[in-house]
C-alpha positions as CSV (number, residue, x, y, z in Angstrom):
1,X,6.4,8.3,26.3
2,X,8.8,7.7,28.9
3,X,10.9,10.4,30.6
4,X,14.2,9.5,29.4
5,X,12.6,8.8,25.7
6,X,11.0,12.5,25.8
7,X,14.3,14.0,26.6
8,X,16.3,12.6,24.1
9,X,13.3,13.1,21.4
10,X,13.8,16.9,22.7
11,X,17.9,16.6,22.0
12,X,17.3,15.3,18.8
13,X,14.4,18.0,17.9
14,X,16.4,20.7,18.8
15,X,19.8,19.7,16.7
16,X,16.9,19.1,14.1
17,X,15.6,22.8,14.6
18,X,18.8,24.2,14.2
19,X,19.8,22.1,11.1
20,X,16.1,23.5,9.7
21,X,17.1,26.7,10.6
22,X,19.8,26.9,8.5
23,X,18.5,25.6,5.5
24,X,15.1,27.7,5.7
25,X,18.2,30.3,5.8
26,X,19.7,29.1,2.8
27,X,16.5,28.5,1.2
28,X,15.2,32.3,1.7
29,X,17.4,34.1,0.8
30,X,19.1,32.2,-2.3
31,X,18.1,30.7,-6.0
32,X,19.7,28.7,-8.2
33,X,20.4,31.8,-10.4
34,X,22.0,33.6,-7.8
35,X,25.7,34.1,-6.5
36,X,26.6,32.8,-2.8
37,X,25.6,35.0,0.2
38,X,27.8,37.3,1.7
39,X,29.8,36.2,4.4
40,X,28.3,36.4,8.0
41,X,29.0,39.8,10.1
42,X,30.1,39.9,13.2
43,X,26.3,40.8,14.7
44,X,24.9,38.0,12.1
45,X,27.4,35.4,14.0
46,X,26.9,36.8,17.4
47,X,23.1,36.4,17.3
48,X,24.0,32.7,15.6
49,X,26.5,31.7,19.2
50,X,23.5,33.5,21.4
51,X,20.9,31.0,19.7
52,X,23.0,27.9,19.8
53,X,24.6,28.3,23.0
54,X,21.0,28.9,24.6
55,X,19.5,26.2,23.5
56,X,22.5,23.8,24.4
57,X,21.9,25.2,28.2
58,X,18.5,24.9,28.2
59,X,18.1,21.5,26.7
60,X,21.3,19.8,28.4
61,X,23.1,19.0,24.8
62,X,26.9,18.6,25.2
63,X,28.1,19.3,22.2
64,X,27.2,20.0,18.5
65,X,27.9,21.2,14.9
66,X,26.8,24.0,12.8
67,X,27.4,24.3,9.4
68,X,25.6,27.0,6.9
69,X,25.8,27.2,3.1
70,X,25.1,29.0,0.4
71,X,26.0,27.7,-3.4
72,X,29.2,25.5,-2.7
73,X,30.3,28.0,-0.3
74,X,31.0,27.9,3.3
75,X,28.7,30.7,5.7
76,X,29.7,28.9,8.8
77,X,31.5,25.7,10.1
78,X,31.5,25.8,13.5
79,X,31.5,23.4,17.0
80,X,30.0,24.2,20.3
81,X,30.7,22.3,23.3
82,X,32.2,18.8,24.1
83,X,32.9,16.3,21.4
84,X,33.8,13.8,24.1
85,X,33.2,14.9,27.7
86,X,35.2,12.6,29.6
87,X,38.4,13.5,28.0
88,X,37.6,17.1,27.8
89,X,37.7,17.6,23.6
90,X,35.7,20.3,22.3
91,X,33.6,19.9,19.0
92,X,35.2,21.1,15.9
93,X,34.0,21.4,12.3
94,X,35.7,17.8,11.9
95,X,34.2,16.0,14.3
96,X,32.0,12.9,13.3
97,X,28.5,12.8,14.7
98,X,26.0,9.6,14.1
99,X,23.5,10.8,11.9
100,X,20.6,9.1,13.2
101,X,17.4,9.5,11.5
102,X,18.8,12.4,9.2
103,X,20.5,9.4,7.5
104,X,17.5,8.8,6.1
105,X,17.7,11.0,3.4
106,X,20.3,8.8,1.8
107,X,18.6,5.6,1.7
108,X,15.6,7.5,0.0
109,X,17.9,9.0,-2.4
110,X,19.4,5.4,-2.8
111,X,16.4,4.4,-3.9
112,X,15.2,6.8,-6.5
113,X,18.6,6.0,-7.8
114,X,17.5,2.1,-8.7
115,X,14.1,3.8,-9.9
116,X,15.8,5.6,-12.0
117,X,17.7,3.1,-13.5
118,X,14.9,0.4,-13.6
119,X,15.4,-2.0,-11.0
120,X,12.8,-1.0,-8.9
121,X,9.6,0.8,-9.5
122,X,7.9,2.7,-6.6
123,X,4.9,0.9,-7.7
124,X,6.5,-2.2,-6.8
125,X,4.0,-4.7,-3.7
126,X,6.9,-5.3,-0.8
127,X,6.0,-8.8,-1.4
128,X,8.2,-9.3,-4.3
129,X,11.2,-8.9,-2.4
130,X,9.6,-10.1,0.6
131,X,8.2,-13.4,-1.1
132,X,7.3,-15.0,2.3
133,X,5.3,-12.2,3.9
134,X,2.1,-12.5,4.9
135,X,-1.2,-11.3,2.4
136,X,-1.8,-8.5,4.1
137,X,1.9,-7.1,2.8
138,X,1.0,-7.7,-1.2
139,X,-0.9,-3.7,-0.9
140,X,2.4,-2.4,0.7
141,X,4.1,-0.6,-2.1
142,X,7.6,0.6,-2.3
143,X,6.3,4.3,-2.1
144,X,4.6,3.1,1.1
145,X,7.7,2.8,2.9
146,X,9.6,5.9,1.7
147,X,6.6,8.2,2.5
148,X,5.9,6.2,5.7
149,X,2.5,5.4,5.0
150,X,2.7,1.4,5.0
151,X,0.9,1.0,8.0
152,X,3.7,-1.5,9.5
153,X,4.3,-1.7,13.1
154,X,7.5,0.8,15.2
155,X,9.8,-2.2,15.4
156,X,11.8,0.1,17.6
157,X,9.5,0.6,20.7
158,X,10.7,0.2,24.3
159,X,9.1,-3.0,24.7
160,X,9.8,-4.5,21.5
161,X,13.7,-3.5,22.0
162,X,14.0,-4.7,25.1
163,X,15.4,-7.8,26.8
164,X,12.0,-10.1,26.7
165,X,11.1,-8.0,22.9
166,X,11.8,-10.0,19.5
167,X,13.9,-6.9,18.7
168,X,16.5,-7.1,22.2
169,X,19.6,-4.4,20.9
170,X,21.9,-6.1,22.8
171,X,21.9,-9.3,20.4
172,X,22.5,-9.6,16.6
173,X,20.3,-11.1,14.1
174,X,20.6,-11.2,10.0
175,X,18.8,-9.5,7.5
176,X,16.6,-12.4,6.9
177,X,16.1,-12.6,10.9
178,X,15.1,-9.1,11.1
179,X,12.6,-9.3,8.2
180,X,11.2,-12.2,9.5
181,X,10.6,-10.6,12.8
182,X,8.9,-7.2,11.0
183,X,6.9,-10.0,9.0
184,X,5.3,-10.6,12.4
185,X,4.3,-7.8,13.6
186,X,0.6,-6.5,13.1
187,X,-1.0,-4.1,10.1
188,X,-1.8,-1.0,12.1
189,X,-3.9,0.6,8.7
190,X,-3.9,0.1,5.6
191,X,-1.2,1.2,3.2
192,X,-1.7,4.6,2.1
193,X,-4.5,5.3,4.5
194,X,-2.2,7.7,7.0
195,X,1.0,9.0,7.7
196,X,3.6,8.1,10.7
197,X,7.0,8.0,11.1
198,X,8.4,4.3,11.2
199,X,11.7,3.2,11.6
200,X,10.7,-0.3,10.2
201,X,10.0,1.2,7.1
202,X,13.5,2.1,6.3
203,X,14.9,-0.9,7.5
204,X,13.2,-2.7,5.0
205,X,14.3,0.0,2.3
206,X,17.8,-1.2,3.1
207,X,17.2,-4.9,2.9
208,X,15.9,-4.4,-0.5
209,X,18.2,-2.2,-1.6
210,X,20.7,-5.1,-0.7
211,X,18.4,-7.6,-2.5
212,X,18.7,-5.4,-5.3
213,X,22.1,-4.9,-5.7
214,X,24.1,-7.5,-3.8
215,X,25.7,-5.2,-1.8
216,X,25.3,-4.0,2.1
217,X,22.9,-0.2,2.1
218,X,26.0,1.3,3.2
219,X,28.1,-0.2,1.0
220,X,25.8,0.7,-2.3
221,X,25.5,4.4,-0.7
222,X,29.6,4.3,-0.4
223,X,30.0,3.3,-4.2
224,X,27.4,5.4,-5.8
225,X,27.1,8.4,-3.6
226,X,29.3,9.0,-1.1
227,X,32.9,8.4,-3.2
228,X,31.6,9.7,-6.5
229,X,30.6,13.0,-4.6
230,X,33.8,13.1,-2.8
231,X,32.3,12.7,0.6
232,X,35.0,11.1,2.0
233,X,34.0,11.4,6.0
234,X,30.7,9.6,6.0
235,X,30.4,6.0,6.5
236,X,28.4,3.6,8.1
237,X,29.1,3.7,11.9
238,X,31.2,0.8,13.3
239,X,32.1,-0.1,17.0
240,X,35.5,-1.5,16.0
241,X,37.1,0.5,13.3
242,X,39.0,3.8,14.1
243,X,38.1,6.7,13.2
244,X,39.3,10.0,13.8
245,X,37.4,13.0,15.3
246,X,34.2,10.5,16.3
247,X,32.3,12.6,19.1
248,X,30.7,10.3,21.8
249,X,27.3,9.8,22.5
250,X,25.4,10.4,25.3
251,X,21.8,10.9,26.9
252,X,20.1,12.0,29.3
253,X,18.6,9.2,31.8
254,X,15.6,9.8,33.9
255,X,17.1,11.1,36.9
256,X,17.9,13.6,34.3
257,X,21.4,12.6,34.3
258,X,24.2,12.8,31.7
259,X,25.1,9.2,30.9
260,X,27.2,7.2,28.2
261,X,24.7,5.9,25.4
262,X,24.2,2.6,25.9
263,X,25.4,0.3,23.9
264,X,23.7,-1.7,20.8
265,X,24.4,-4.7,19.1
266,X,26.1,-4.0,15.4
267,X,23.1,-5.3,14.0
268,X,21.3,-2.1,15.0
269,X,24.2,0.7,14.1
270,X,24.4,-1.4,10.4
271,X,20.3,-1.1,9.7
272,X,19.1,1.7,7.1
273,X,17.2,4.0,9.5
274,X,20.0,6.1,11.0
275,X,23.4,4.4,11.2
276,X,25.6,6.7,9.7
277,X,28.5,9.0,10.5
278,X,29.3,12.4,8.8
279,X,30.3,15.5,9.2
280,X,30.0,19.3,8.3
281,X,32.0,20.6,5.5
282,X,34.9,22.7,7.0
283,X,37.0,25.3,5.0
284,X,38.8,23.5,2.2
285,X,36.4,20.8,1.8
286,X,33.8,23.0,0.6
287,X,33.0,20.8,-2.7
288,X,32.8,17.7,-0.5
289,X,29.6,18.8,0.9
290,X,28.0,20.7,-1.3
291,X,28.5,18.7,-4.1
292,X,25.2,16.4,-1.9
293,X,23.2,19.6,-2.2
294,X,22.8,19.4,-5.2
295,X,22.9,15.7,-6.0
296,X,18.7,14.5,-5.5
297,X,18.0,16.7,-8.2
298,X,21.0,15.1,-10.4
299,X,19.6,11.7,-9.4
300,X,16.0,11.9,-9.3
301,X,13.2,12.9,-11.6
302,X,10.6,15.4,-10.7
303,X,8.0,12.6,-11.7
304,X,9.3,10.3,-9.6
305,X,9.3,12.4,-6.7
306,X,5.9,13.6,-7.3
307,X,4.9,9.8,-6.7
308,X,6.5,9.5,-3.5
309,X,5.1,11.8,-1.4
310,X,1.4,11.0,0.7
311,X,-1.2,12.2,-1.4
């Protein structure tokens, strides 16, 4: 792995450390049956600011959120650094950050959602929404790609993404392009055989969920999650539109420089493995994000998630 790539896979771990953090938290010390935690003290908090703002300094991050909850209530909602650097603005609990791969969870959910109401089945070859696809696709189940055991090819590596790879980010290309171009790539195992983490696999989730239901991923995920659960701040993310309190995104280059996230085509910020926007809760939108805390349990069977995960 290149330099730059480890870095940022270091960036992302850590913000993904301190999300796990929080919820192994949450998940500790609370049950269904019991009443929110108390409130933070003051040592509690301190110890919370000594962790984060460590590990910002040590692994070069400018800026993130904390949030911590306990049964629809609020523990913390907090920013650390710089939301946009440039322009000096700090990170608040209302600040949008792109989601990236954590906006994976909602695709998934997506999904069991059209399981649950019959118009999909996890059991489901690929090749019925891919009807084109080469033979070796008709073992590829739907559970295959949720659980990332499909055995398809990382569309997204460096030379596959780059300016001589079928996958440059600085063009755009159609659903049907896109599939087309995963259709071509090589088997690496057979379905079911392994686990690794592919971006490919979600993509296709979203195409199908768009086959499915005529509308955009993000659009389905607007109309049947994010608007009936009040989550009024997350949305796909879009070059054009404006919207308040989005931070900025940067990385870190290989001369171990902070830099300006280069820019992708919208093609690649409108795909359904990590394209989102959304923030924390803050204090008076407290159902707004817990309300999702709840909701995979509201939408999907413990059958059906038994079935999706690697045996």
């Amino acid at each position: 792995m290149p330099d730059s790539d480890l870095i940022k896979w270091r960036l992302m771990n850590t913000c993904l450390k301190m999300l796990s953090f929080a919820v192994l938290f949450l998940c500790a010390t609370s049950s269904p049956a019991q009443a929110p935690l108390a409130p933070l003290d003051a040592k509690q908090l301190a110890s919370i600011d000594d962790f984060v703002n460590h590990e910002m300094a040590r692994q070069r991050i400018p800026g993130l959120e904390l949030g911590i909850y306990s049964r629809g209530s609020i523990l913390l909602a907090k920013g650390y650094g710089m939301a946009n650097v440039e322009l000096n603005v700090p990170v608040k609990p209302e600040t949008l950050m792109q989601s990236g791969s954590v906006g994976k969870q909602f695709v998934s959910a997506a999904v069991m959602m059209l399981v649950e109401e019959g118009k999909i089945s996890l059991d489901d070859s690929i090749t019925k929404y891919f009807p084109d696809a080469p033979a070796t696709w008709k073992p590829i189940l739907i559970k295959n790609l949720l659980s990332h055991t499909s055995g398809l090819s990382e569309y997204e590596s460096l030379e596959r993404t780059g300016p001589n790879g079928p996958f440059y980010l600085r063009l755009d290309f159609t659903e049907d392009e896109l599939a087309k171009k995963i259709e071509a790539l090589p088997i690496e195992w057979a379905p079911g055989e392994k686990w690794d983490y592919r971006n490919t696999n979600y993509m296709l989730l979203g195409v199908i969920i768009h086959k499915i239901t005529g509308m955009p991923y993000a659009e389905f995920l607007s109309e049947r999650i994010f608007k009936p659960l009040g989550m009024t701040s997350t949305r796909l993310i879009s070059d054009r539109d404006i919207v308040p309190n989005r931070a900025a995104g940067y990385e870190i280059d290989g001369n171990g420089e902070l830099k300006n996230q280069r820019w992708v085509s919208p093609t690649f910020n409108s795909t359904a493995d990590g394209t989102l926007l959304f923030q924390r809760a803050r204090p008076g939108q407290v159902g707004r994000r817990t309300v999702w805390h709840a909701a995979p349990e509201a939408i999907q069977s413990r059958s059906h998630l038994d079935r999706v995960s690697p045996q």
